[in-house]
mmJSON file of the N, C-alpha and C atoms, coordinates in Angstrom:
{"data_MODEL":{"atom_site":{
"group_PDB":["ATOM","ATOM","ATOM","ATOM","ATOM","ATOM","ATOM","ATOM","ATOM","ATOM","ATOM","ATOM","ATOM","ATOM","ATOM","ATOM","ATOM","ATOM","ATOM","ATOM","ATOM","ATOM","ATOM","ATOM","ATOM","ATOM","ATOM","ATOM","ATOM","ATOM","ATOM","ATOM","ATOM","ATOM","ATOM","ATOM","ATOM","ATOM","ATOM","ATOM","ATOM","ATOM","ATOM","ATOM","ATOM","ATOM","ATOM","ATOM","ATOM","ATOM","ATOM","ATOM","ATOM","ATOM","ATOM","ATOM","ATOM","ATOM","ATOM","ATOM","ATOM","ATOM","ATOM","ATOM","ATOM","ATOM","ATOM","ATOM","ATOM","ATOM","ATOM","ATOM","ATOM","ATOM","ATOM","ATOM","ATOM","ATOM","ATOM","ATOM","ATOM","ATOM","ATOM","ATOM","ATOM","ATOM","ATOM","ATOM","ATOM","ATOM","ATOM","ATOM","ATOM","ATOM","ATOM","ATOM","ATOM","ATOM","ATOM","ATOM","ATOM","ATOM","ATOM","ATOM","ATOM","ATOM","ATOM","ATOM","ATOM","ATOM","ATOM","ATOM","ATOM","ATOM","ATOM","ATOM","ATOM","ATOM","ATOM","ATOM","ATOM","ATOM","ATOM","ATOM","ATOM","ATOM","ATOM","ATOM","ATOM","ATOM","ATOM","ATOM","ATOM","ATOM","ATOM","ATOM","ATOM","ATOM","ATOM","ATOM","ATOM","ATOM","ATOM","ATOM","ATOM","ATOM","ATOM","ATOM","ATOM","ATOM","ATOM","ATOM","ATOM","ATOM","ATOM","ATOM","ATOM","ATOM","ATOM","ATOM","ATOM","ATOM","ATOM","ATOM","ATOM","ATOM","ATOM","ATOM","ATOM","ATOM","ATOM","ATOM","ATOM","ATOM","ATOM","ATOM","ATOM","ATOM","ATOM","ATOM","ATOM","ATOM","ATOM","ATOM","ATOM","ATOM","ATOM","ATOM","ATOM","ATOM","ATOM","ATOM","ATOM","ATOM","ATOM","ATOM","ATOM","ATOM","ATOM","ATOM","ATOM"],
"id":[1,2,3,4,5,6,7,8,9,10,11,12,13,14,15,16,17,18,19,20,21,22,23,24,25,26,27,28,29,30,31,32,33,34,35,36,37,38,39,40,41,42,43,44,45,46,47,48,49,50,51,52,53,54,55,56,57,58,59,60,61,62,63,64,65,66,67,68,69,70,71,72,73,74,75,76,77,78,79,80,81,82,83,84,85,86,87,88,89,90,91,92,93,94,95,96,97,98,99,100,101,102,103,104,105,106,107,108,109,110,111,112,113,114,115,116,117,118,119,120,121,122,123,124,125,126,127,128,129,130,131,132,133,134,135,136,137,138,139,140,141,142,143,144,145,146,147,148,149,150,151,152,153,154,155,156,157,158,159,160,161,162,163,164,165,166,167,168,169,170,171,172,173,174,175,176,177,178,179,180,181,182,183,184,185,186,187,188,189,190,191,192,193,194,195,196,197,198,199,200,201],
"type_symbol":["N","C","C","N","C","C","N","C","C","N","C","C","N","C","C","N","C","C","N","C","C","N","C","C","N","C","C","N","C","C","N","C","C","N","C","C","N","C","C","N","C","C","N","C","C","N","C","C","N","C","C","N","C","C","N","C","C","N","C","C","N","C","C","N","C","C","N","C","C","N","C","C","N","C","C","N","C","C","N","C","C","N","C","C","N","C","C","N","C","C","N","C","C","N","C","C","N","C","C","N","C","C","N","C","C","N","C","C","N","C","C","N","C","C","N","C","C","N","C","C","N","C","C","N","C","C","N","C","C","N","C","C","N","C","C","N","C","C","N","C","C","N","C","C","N","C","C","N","C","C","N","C","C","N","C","C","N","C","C","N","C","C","N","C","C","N","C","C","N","C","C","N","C","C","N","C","C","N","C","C","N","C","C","N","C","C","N","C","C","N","C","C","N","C","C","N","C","C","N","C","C"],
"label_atom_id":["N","CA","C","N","CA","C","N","CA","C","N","CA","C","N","CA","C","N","CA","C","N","CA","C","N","CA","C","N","CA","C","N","CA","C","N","CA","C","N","CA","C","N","CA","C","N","CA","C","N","CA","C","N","CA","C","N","CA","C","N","CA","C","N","CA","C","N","CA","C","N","CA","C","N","CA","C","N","CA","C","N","CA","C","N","CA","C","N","CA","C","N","CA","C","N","CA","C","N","CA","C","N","CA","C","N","CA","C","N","CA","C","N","CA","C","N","CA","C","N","CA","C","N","CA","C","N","CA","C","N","CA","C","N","CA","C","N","CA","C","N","CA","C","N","CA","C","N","CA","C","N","CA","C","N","CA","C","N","CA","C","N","CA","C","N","CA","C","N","CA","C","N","CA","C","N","CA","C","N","CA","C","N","CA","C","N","CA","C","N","CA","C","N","CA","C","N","CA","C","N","CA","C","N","CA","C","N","CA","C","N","CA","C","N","CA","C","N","CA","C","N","CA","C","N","CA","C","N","CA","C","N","CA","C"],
"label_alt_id":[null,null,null,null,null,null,null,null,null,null,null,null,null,null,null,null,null,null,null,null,null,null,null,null,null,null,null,null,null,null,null,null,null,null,null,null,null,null,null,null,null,null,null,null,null,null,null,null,null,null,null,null,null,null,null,null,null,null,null,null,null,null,null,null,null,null,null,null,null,null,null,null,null,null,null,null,null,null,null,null,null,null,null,null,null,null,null,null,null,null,null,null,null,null,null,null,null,null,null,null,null,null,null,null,null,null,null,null,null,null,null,null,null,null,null,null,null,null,null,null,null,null,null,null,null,null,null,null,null,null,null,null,null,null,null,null,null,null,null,null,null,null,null,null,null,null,null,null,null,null,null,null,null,null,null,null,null,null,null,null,null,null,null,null,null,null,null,null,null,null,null,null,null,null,null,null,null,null,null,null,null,null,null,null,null,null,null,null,null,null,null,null,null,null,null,null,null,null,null,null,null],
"label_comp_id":["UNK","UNK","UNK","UNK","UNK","UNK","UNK","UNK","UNK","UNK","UNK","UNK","UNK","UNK","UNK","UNK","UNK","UNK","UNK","UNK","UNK","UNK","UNK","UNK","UNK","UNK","UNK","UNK","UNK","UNK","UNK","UNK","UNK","UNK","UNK","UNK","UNK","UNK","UNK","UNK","UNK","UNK","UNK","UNK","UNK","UNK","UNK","UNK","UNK","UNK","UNK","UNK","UNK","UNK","UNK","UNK","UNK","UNK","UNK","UNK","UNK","UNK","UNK","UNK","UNK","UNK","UNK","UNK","UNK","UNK","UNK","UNK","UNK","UNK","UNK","UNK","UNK","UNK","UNK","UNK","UNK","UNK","UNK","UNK","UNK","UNK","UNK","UNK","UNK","UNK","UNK","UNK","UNK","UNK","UNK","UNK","UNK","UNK","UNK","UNK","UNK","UNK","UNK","UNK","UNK","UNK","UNK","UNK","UNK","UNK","UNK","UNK","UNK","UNK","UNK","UNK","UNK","UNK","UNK","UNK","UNK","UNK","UNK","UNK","UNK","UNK","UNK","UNK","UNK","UNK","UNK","UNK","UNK","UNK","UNK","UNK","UNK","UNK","UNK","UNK","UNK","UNK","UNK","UNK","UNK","UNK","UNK","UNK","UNK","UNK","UNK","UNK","UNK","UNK","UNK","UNK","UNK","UNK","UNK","UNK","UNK","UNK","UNK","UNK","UNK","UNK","UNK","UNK","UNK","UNK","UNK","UNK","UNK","UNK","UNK","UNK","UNK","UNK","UNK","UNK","UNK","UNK","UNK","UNK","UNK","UNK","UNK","UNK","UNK","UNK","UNK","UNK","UNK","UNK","UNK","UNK","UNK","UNK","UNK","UNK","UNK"],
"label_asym_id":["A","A","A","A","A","A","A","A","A","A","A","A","A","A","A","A","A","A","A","A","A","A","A","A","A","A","A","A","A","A","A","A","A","A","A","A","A","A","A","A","A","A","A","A","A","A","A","A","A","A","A","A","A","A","A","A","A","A","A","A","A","A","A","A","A","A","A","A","A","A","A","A","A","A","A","A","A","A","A","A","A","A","A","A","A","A","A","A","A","A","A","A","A","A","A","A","A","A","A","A","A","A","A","A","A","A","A","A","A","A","A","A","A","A","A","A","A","A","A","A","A","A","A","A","A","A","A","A","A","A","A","A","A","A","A","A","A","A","A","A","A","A","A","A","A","A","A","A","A","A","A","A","A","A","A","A","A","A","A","A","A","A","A","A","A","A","A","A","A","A","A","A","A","A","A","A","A","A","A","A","A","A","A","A","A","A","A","A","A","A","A","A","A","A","A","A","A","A","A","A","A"],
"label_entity_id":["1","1","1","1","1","1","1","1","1","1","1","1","1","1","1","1","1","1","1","1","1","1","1","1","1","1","1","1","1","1","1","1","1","1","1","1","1","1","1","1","1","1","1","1","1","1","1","1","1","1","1","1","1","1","1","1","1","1","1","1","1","1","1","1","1","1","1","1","1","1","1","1","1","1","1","1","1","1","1","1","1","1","1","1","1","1","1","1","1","1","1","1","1","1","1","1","1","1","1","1","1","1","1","1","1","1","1","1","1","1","1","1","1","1","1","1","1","1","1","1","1","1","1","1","1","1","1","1","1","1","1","1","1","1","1","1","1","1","1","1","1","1","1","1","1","1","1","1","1","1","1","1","1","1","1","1","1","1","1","1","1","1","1","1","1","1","1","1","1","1","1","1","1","1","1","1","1","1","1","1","1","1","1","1","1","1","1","1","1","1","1","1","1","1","1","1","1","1","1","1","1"],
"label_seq_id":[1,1,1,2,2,2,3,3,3,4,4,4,5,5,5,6,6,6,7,7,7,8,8,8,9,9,9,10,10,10,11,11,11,12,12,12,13,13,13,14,14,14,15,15,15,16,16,16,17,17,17,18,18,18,19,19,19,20,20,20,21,21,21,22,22,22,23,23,23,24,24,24,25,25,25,26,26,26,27,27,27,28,28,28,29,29,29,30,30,30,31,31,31,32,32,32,33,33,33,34,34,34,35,35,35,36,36,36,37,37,37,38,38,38,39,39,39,40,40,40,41,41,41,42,42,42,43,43,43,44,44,44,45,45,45,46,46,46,47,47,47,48,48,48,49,49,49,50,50,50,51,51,51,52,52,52,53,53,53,54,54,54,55,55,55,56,56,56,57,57,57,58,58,58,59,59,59,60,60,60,61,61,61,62,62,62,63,63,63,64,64,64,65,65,65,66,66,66,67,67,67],
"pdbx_PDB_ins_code":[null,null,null,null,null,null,null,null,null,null,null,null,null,null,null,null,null,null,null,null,null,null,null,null,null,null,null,null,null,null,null,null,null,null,null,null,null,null,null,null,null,null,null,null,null,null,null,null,null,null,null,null,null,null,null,null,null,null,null,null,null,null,null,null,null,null,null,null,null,null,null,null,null,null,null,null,null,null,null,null,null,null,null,null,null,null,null,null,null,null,null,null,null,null,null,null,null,null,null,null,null,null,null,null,null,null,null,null,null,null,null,null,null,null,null,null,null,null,null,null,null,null,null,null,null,null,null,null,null,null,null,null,null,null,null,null,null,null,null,null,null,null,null,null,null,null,null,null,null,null,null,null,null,null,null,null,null,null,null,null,null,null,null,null,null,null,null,null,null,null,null,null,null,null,null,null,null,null,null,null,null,null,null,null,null,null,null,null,null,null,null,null,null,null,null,null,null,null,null,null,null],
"Cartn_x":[-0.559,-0.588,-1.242,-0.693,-1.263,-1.814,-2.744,-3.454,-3.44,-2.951,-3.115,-4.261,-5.417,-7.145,-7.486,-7.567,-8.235,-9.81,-10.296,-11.685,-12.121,-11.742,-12.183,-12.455,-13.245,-13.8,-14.37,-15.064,-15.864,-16.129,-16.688,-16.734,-18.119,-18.861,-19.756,-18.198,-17.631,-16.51,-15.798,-15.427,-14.66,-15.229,-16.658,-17.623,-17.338,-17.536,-17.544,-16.614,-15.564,-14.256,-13.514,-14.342,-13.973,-14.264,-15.955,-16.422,-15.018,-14.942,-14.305,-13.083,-11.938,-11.202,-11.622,-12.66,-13.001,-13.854,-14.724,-14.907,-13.854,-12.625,-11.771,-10.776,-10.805,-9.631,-8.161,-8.471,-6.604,-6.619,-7.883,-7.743,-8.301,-7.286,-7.943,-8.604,-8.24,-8.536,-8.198,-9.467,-9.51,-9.074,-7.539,-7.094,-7.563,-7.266,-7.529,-8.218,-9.173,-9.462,-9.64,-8.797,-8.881,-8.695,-9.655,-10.066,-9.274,-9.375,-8.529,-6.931,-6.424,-5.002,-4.946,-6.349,-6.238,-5.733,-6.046,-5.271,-6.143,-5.621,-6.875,-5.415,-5.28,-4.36,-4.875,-4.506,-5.235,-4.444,-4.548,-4.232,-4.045,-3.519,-3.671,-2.684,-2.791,-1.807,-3.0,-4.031,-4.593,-3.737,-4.593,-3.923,-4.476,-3.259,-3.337,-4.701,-4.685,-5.148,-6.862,-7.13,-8.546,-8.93,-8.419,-8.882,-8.42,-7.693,-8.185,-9.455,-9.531,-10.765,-12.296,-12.008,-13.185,-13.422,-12.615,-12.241,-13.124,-12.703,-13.092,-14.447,-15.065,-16.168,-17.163,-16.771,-17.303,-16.907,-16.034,-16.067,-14.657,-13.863,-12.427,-11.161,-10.197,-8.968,-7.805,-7.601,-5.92,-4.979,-4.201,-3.116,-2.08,-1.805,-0.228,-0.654,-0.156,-0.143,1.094,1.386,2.724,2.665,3.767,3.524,2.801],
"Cartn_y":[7.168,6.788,5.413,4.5,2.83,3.164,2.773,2.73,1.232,0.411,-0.751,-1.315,-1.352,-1.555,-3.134,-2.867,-3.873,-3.973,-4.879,-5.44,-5.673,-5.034,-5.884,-7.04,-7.427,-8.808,-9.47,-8.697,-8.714,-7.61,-7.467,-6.457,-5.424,-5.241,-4.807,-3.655,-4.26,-3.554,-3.159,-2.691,-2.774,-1.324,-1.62,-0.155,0.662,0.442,1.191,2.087,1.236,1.827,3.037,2.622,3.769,4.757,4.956,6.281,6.965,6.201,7.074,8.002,6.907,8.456,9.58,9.187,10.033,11.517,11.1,12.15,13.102,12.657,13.443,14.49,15.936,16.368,16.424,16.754,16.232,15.019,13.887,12.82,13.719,12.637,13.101,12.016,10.871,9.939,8.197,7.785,6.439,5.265,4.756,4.195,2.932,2.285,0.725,0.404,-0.568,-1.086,-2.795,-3.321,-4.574,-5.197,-5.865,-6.534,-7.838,-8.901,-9.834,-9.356,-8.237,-7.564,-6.746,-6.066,-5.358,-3.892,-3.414,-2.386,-1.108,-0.185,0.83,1.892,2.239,2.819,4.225,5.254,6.805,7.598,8.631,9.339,11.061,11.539,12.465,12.475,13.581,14.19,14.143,13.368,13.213,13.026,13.778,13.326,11.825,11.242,9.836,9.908,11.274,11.324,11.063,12.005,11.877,11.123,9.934,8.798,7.622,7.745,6.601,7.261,8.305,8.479,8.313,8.497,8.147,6.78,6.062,4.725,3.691,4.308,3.853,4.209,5.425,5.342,4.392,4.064,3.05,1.485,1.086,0.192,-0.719,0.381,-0.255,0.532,-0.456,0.205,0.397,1.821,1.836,1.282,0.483,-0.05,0.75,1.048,1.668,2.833,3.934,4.038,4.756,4.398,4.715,5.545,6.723,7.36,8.714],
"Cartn_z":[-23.636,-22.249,-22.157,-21.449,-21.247,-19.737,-19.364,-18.435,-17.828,-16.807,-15.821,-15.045,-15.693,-14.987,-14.353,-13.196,-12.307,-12.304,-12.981,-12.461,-13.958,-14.861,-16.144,-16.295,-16.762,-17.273,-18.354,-19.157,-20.505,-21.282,-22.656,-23.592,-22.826,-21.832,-21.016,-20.211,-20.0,-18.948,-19.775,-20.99,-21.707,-22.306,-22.535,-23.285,-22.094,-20.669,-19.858,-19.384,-19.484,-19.081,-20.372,-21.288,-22.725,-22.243,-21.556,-21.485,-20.622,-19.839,-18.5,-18.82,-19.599,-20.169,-20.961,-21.976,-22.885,-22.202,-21.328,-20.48,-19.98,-19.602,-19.516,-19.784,-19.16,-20.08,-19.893,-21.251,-21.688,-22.647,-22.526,-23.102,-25.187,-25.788,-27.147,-28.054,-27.388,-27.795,-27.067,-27.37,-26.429,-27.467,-27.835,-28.548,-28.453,-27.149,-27.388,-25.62,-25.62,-24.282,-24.241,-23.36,-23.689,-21.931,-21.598,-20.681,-20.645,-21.755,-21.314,-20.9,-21.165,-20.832,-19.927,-19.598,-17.985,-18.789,-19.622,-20.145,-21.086,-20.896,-21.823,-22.341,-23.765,-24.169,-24.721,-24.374,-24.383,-25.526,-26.101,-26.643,-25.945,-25.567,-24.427,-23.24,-22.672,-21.551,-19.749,-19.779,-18.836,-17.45,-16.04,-15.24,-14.239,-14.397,-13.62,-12.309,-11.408,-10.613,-10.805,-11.455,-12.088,-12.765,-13.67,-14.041,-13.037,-12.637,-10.801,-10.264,-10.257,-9.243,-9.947,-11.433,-12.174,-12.531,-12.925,-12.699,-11.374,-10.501,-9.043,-8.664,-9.435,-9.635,-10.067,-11.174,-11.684,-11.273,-10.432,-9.996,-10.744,-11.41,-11.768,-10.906,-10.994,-10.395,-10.952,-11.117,-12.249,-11.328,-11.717,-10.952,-10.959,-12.665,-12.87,-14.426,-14.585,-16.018,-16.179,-17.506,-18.474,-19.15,-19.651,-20.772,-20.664],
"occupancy":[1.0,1.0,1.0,1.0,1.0,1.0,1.0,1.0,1.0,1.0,1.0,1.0,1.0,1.0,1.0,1.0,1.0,1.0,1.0,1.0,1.0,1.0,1.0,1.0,1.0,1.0,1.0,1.0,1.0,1.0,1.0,1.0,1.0,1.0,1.0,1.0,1.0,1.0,1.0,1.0,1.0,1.0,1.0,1.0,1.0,1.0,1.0,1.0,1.0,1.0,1.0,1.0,1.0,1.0,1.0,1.0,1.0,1.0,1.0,1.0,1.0,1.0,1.0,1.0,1.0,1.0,1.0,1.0,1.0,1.0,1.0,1.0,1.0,1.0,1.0,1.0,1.0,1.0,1.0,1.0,1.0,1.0,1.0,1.0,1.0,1.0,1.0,1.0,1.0,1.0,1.0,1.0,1.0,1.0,1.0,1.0,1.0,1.0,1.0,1.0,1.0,1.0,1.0,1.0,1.0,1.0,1.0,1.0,1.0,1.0,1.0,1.0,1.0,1.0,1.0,1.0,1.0,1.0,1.0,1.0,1.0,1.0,1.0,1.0,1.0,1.0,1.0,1.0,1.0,1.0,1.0,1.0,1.0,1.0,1.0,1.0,1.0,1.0,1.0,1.0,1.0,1.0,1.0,1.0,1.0,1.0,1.0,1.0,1.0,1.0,1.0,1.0,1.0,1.0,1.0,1.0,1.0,1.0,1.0,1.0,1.0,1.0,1.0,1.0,1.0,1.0,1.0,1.0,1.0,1.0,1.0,1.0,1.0,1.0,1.0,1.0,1.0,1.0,1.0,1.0,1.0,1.0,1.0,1.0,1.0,1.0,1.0,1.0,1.0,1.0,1.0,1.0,1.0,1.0,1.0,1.0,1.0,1.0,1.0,1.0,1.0],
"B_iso_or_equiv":[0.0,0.0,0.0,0.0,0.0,0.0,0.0,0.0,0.0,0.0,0.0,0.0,0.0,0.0,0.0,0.0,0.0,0.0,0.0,0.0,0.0,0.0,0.0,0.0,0.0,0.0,0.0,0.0,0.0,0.0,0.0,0.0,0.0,0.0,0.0,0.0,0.0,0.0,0.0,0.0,0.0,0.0,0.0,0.0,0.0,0.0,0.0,0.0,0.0,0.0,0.0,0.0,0.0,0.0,0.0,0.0,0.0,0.0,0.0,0.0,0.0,0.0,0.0,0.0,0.0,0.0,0.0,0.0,0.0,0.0,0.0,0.0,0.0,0.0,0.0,0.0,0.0,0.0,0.0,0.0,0.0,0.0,0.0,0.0,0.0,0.0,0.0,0.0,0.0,0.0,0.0,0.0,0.0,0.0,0.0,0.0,0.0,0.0,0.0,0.0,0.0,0.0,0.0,0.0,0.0,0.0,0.0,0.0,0.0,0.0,0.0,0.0,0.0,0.0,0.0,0.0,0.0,0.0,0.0,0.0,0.0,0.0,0.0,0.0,0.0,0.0,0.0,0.0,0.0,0.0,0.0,0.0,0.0,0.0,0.0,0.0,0.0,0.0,0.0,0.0,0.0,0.0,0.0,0.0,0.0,0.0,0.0,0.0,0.0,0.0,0.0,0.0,0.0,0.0,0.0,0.0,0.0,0.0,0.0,0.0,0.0,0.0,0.0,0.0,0.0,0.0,0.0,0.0,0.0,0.0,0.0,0.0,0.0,0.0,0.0,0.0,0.0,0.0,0.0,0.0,0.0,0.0,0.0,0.0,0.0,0.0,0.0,0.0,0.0,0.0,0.0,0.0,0.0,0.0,0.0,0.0,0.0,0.0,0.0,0.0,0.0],
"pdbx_formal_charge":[null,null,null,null,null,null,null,null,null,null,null,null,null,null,null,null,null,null,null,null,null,null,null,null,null,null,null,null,null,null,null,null,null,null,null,null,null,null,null,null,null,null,null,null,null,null,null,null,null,null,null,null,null,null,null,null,null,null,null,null,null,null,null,null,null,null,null,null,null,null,null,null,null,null,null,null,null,null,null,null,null,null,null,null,null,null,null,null,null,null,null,null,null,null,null,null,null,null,null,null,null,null,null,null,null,null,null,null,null,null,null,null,null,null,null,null,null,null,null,null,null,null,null,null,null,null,null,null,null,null,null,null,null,null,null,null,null,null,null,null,null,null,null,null,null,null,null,null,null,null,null,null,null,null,null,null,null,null,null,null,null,null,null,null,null,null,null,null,null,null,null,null,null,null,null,null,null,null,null,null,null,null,null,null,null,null,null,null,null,null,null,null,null,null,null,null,null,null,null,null,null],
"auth_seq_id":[1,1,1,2,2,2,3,3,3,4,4,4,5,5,5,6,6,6,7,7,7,8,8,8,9,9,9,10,10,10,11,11,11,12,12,12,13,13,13,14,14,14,15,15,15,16,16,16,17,17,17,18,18,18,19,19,19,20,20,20,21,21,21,22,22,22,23,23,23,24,24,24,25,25,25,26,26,26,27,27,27,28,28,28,29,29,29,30,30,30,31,31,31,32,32,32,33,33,33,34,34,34,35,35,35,36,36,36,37,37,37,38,38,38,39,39,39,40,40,40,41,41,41,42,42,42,43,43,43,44,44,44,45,45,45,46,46,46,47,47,47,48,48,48,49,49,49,50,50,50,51,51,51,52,52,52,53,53,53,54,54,54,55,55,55,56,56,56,57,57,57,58,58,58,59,59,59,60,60,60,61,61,61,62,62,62,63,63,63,64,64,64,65,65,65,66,66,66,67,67,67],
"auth_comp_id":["UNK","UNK","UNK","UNK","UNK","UNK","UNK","UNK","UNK","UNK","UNK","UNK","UNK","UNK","UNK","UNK","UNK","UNK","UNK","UNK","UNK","UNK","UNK","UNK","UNK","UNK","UNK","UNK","UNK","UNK","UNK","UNK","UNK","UNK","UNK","UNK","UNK","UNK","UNK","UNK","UNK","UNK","UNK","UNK","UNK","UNK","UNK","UNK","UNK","UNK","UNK","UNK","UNK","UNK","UNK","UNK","UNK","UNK","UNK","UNK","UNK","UNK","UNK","UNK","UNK","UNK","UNK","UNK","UNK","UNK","UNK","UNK","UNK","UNK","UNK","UNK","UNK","UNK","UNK","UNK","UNK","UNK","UNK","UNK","UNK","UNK","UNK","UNK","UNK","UNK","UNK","UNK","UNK","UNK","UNK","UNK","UNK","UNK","UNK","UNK","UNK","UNK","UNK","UNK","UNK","UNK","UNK","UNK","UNK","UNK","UNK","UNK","UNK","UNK","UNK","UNK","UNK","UNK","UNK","UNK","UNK","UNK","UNK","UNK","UNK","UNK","UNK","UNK","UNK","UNK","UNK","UNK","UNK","UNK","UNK","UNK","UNK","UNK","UNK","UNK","UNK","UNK","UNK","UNK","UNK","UNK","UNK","UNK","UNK","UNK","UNK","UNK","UNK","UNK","UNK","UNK","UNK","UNK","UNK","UNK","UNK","UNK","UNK","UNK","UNK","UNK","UNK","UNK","UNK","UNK","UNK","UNK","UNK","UNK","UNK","UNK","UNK","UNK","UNK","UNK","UNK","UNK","UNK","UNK","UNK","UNK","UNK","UNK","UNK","UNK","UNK","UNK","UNK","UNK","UNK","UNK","UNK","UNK","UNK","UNK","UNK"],
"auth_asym_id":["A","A","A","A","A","A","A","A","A","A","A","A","A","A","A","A","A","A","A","A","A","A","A","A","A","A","A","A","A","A","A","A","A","A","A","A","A","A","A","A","A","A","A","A","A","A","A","A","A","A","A","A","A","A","A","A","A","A","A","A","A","A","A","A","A","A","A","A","A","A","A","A","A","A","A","A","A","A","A","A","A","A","A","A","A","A","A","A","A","A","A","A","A","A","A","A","A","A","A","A","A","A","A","A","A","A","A","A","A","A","A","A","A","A","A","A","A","A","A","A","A","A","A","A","A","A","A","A","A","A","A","A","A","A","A","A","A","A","A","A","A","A","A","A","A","A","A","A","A","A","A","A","A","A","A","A","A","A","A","A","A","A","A","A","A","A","A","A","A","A","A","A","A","A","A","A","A","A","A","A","A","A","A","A","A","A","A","A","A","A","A","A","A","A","A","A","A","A","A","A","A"],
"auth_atom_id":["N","CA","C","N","CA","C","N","CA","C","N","CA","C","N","CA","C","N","CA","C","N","CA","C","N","CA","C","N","CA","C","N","CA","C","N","CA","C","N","CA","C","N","CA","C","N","CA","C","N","CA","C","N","CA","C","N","CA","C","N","CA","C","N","CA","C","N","CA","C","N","CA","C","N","CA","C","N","CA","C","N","CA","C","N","CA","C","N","CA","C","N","CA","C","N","CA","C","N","CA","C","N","CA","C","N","CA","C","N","CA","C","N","CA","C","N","CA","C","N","CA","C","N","CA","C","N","CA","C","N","CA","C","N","CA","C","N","CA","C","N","CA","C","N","CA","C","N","CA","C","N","CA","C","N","CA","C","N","CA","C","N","CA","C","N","CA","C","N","CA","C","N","CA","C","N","CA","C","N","CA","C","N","CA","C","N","CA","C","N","CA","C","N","CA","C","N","CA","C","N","CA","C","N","CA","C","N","CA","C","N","CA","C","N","CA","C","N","CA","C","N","CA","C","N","CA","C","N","CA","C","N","CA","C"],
"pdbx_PDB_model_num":[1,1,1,1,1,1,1,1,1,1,1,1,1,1,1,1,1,1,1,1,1,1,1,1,1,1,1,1,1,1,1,1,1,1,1,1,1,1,1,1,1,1,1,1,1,1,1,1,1,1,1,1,1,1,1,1,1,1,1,1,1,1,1,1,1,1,1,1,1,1,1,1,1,1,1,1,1,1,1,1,1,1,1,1,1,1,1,1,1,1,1,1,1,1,1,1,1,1,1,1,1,1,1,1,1,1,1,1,1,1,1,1,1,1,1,1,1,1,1,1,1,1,1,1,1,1,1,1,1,1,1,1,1,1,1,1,1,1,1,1,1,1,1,1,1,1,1,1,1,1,1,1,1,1,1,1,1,1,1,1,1,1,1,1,1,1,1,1,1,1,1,1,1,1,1,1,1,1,1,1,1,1,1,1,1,1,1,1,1,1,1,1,1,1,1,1,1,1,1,1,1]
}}}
């Protein structure tokens, strides 16, 4: 699953935004997170719904996710 993240900016936002899927279930693994690309790539059947809302917790916004 590719995840679409608004508000990234640096490797600080980057650690942060790891936790957030990994907390989640369904997620099995937090493949890749990359801020200069706006993008976090998951391993897992997570639902979209609950990582926007955890996301937004912390002060990021899923735009779109794939997969």
């Amino acid at each position: 699953m590719e995840l679409l993240i608004k508000g990234m900016s640096c490797g600080h936002c980057e650690r942060a935004v790891e936790k957030v899927p990994a907390a989640q279930p369904g997620v099995r693994a937090v493949q890749e997170v990359s801020a200069s690309r706006g993008i976090a790539r998951l391993e897992g059947d997570a639902a979209p719904e609950a990582l926007a809302h955890a996301l937004r917790v912390e002060g990021y916004e899923l735009v779109a996710s794939h997969g």
